[in-house]
PQR file with spaces between the fields and no chain letter, atoms N, CA, C, O and H, PARSE charges and radii, in Angstrom:
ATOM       1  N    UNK     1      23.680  -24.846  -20.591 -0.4000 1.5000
ATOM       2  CA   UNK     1      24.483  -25.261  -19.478 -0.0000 2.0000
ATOM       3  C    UNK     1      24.965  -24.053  -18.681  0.5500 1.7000
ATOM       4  O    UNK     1      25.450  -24.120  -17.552 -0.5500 1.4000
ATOM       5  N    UNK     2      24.818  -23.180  -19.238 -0.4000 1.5000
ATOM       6  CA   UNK     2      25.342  -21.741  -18.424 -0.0000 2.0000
ATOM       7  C    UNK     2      24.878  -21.506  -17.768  0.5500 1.7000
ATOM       8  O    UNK     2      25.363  -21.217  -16.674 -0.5500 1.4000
ATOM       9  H    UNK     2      24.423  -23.126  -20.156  0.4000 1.0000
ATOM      10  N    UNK     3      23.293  -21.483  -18.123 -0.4000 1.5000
ATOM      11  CA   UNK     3      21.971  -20.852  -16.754 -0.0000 2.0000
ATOM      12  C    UNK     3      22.278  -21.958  -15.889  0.5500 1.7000
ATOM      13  O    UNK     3      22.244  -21.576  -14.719 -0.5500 1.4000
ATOM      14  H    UNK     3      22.899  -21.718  -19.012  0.4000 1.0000
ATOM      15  N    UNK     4      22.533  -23.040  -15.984 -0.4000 1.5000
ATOM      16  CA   UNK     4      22.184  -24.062  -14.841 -0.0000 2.0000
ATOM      17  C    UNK     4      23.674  -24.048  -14.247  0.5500 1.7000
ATOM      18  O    UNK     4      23.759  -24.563  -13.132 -0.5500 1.4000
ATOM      19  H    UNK     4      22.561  -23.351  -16.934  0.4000 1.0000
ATOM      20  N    UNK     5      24.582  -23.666  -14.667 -0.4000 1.5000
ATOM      21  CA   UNK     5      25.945  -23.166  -13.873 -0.0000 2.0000
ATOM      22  C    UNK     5      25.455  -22.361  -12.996  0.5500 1.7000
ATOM      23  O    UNK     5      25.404  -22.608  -11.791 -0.5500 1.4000
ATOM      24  H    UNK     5      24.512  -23.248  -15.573  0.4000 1.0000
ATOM      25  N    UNK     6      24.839  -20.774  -13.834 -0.4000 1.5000
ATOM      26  CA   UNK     6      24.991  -19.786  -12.575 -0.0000 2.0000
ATOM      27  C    UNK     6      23.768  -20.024  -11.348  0.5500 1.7000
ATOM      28  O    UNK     6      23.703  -19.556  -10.212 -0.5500 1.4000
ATOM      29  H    UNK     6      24.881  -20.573  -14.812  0.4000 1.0000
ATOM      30  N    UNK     7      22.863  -20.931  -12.071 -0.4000 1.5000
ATOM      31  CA   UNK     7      21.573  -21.313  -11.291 -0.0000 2.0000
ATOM      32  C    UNK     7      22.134  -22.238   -9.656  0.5500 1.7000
ATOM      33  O    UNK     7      21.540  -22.189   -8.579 -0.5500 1.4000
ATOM      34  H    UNK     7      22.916  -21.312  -12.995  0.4000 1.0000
ATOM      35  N    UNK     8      23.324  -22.957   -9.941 -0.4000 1.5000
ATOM      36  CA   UNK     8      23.654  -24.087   -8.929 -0.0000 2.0000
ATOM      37  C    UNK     8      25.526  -23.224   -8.408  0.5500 1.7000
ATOM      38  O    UNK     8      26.532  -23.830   -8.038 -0.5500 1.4000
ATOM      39  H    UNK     8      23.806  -22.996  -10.816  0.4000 1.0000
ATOM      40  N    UNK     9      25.364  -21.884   -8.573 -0.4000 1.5000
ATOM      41  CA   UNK     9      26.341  -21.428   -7.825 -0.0000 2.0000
ATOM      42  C    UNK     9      27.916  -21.842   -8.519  0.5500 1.7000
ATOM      43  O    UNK     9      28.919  -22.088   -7.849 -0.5500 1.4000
ATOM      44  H    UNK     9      24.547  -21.391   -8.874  0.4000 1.0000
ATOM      45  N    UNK    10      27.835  -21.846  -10.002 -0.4000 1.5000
ATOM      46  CA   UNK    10      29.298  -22.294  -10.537 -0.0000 2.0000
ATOM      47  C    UNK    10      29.535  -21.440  -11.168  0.5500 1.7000
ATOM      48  O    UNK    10      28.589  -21.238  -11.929 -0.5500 1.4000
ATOM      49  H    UNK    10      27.020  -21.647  -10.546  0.4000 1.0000
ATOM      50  N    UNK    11      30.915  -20.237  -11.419 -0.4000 1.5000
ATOM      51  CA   UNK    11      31.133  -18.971  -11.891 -0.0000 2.0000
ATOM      52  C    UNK    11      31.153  -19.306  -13.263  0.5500 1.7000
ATOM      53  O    UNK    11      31.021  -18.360  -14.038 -0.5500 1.4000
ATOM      54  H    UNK    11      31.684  -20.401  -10.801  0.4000 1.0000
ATOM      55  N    UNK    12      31.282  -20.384  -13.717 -0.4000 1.5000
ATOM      56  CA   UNK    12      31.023  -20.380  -15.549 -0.0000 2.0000
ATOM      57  C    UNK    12      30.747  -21.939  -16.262  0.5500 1.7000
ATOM      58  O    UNK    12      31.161  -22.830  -15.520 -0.5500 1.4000
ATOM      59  H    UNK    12      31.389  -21.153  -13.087  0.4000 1.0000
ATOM      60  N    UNK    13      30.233  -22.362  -17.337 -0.4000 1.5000
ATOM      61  CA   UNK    13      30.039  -23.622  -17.400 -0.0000 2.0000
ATOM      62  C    UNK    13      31.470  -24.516  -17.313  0.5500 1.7000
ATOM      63  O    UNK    13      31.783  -25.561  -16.741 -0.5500 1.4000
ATOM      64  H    UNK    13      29.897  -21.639  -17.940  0.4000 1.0000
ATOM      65  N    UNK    14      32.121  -23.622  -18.119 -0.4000 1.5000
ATOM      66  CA   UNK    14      33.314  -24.687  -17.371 -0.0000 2.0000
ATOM      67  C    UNK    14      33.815  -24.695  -15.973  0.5500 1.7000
ATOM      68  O    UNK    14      35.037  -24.636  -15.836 -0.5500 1.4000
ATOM      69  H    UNK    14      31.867  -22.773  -18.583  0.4000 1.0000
ATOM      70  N    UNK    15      33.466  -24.724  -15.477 -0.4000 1.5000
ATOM      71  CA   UNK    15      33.741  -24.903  -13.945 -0.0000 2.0000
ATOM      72  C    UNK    15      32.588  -26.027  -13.722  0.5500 1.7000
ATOM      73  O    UNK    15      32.918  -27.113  -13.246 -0.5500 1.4000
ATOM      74  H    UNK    15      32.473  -24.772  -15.588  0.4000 1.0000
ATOM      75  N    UNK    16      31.099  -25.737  -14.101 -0.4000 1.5000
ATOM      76  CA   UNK    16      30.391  -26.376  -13.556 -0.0000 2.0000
ATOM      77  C    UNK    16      30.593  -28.402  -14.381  0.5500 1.7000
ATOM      78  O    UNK    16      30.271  -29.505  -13.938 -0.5500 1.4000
ATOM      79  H    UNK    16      30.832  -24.855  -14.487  0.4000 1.0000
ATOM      80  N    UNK    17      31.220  -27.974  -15.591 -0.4000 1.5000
ATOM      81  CA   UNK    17      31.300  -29.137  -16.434 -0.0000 2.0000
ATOM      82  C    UNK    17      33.145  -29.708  -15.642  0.5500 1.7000
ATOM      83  O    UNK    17      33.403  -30.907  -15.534 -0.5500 1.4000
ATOM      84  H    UNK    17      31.482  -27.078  -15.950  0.4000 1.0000
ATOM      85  N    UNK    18      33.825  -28.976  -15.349 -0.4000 1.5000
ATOM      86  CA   UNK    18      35.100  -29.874  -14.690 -0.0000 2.0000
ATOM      87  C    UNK    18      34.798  -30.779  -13.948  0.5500 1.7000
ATOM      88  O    UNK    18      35.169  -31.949  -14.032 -0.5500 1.4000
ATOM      89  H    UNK    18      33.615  -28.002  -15.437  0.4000 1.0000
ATOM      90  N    UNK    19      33.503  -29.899  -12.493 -0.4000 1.5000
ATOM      91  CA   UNK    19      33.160  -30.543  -11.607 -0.0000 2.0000
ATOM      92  C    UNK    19      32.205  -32.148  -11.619  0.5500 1.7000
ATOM      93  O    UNK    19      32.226  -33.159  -10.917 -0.5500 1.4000
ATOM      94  H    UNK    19      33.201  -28.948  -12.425  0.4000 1.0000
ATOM      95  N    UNK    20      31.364  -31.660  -12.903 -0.4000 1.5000
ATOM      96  CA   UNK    20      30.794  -32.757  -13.283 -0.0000 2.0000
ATOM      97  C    UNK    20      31.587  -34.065  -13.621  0.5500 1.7000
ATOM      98  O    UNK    20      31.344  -35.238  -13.339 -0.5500 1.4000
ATOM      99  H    UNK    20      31.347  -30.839  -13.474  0.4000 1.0000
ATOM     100  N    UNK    21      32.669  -33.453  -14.356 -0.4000 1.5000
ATOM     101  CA   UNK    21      33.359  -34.865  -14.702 -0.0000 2.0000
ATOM     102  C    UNK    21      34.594  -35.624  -13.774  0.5500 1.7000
ATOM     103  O    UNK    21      35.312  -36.596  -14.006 -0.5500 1.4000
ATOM     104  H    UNK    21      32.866  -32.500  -14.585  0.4000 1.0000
ATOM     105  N    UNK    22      34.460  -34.556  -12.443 -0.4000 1.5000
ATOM     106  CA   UNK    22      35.342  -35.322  -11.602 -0.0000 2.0000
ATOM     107  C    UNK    22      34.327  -36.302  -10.850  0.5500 1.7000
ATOM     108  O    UNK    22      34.719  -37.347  -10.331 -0.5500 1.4000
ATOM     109  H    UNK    22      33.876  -33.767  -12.254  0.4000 1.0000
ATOM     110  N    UNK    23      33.190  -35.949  -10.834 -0.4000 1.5000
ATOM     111  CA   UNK    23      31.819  -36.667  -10.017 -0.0000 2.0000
ATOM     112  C    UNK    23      32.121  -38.070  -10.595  0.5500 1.7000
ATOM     113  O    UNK    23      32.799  -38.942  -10.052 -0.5500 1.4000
ATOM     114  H    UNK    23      32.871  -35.100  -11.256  0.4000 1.0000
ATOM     115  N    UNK    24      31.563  -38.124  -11.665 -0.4000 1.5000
ATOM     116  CA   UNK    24      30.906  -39.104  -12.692 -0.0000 2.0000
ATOM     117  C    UNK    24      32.285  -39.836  -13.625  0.5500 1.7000
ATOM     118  O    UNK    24      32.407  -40.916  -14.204 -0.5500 1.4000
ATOM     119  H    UNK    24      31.012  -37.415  -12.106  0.4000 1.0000
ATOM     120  N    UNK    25      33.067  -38.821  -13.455 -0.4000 1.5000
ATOM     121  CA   UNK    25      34.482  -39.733  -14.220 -0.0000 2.0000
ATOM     122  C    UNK    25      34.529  -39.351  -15.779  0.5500 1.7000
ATOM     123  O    UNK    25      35.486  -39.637  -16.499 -0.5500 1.4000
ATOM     124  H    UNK    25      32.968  -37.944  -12.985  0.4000 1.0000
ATOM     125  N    UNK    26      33.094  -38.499  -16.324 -0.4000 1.5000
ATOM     126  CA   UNK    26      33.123  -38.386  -17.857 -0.0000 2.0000
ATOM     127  C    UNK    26      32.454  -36.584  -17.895  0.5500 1.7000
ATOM     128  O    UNK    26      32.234  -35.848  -16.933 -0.5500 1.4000
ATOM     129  H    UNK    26      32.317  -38.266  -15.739  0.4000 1.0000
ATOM     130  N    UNK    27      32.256  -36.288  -19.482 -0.4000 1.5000
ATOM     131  CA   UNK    27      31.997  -35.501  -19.451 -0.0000 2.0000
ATOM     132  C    UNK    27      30.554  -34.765  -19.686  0.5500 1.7000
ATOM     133  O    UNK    27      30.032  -35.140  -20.735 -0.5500 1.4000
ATOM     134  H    UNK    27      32.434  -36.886  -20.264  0.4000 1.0000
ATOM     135  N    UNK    28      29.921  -33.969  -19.077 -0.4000 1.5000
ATOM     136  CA   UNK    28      28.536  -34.018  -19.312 -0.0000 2.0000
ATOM     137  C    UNK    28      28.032  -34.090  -20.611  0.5500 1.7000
ATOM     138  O    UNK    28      26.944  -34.646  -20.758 -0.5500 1.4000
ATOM     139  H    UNK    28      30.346  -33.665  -18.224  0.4000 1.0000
ATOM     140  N    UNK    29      28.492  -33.729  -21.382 -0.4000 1.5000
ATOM     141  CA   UNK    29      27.841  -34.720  -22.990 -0.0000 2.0000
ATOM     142  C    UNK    29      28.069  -35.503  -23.180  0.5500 1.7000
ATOM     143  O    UNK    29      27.307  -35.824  -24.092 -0.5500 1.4000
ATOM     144  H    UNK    29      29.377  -33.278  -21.264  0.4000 1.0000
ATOM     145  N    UNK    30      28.716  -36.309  -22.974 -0.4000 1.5000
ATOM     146  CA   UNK    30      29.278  -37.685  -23.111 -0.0000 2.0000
ATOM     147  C    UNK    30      28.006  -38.620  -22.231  0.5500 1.7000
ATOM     148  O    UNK    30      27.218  -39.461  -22.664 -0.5500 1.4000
ATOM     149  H    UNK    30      29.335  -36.048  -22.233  0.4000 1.0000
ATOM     150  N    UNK    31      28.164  -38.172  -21.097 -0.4000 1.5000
ATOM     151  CA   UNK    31      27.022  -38.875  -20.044 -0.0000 2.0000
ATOM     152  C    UNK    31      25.596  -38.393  -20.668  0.5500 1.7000
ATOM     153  O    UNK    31      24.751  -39.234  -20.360 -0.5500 1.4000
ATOM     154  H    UNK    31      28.804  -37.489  -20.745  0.4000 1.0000
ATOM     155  N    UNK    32      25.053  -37.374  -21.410 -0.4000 1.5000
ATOM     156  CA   UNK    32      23.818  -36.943  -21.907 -0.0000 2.0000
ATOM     157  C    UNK    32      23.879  -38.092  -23.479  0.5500 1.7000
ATOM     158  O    UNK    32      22.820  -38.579  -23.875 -0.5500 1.4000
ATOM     159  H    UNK    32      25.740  -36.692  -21.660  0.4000 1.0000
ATOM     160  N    UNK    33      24.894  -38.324  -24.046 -0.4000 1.5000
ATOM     161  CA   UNK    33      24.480  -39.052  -25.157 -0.0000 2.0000
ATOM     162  C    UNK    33      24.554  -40.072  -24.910  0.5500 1.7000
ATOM     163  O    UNK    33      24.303  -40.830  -25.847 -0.5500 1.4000
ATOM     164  H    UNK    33      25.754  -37.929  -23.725  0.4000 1.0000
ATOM     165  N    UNK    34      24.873  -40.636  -23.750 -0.4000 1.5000
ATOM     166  CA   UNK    34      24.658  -42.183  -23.181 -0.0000 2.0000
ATOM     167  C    UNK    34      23.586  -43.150  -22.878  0.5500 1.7000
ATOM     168  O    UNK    34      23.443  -44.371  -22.814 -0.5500 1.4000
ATOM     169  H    UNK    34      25.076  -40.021  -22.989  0.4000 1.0000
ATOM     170  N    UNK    35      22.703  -41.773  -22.675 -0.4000 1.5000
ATOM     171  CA   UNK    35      21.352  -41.949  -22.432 -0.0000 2.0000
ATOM     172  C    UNK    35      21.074  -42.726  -21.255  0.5500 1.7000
ATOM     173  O    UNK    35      20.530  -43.828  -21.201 -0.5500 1.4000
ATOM     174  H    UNK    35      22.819  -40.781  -22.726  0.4000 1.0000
ATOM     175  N    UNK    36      21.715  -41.693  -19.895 -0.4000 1.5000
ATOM     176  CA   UNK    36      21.791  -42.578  -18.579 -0.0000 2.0000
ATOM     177  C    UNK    36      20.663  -43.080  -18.313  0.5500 1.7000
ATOM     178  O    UNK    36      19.791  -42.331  -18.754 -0.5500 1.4000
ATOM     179  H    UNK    36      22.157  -40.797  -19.938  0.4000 1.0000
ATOM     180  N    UNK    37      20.064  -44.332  -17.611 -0.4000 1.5000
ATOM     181  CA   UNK    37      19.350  -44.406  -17.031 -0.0000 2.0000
ATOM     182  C    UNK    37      18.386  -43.309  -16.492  0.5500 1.7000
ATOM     183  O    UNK    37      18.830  -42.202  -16.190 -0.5500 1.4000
ATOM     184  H    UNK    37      20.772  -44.941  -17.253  0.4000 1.0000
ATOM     185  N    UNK    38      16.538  -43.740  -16.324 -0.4000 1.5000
ATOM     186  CA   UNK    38      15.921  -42.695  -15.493 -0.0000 2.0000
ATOM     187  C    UNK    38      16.188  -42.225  -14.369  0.5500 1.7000
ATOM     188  O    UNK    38      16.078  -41.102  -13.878 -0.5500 1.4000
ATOM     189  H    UNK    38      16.177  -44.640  -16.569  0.4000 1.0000
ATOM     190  N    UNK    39      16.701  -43.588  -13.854 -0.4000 1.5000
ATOM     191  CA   UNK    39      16.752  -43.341  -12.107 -0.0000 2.0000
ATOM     192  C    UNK    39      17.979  -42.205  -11.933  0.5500 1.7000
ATOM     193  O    UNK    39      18.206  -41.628  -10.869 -0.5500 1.4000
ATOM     194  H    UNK    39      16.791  -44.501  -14.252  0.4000 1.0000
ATOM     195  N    UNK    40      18.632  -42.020  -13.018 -0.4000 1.5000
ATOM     196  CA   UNK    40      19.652  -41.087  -12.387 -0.0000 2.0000
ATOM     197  C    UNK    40      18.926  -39.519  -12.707  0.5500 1.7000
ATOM     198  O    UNK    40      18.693  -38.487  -12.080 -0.5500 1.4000
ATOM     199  H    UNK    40      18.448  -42.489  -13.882  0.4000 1.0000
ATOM     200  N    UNK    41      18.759  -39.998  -13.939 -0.4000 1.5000
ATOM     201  CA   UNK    41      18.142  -38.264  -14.938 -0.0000 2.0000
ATOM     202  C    UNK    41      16.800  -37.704  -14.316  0.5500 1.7000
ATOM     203  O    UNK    41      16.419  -36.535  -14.386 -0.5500 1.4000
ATOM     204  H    UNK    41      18.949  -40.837  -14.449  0.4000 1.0000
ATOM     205  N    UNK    42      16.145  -38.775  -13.684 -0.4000 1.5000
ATOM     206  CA   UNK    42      14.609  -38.401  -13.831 -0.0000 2.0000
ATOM     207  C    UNK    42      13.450  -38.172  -14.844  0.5500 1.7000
ATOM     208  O    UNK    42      12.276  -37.805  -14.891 -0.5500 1.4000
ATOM     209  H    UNK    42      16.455  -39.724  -13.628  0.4000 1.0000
ATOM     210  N    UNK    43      14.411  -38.580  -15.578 -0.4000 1.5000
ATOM     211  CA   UNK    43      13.231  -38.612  -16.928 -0.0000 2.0000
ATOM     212  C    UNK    43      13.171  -39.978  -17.734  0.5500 1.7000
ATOM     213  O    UNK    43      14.173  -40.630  -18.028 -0.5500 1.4000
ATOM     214  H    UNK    43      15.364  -38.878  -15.540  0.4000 1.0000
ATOM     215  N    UNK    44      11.990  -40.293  -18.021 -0.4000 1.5000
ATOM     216  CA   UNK    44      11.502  -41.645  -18.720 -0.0000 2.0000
ATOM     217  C    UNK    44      12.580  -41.970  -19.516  0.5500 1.7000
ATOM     218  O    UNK    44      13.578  -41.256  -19.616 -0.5500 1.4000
ATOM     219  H    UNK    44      11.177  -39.763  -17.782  0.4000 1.0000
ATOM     220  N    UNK    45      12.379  -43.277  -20.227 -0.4000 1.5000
ATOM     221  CA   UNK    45      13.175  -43.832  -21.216 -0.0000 2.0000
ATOM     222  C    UNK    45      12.449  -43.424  -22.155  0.5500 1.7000
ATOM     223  O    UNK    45      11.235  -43.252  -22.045 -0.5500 1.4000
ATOM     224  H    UNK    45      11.568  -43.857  -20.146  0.4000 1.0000
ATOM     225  N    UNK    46      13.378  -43.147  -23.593 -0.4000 1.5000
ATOM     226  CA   UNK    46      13.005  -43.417  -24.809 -0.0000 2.0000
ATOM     227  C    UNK    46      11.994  -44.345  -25.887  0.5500 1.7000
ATOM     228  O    UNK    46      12.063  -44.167  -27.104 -0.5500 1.4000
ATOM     229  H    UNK    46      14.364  -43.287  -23.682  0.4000 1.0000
């Protein structure tokens, strides 16, 4: 989660994970073990 912080311009993962969970309302692991939908992730189902 760090590379993809500094990759999308966020000075550390926590910053990039606050922002996430003001988006979405939860927290990015929380939403990764949820097993969102493709249409959001882009990747197939299980």
């Amino acid at each position: 989660m760090a590379r993809i912080a500094r990759q999308t311009g966020y000075s550390s993962e926590f910053a990039l994970a606050g922002a996430f969970r003001r988006e979405y309302g939860i927290p990015p692991g929380r939403f990764r073990r949820l097993g969102v939908p493709s249409a959001v992730t882009g990747t197939p189902p299980q």
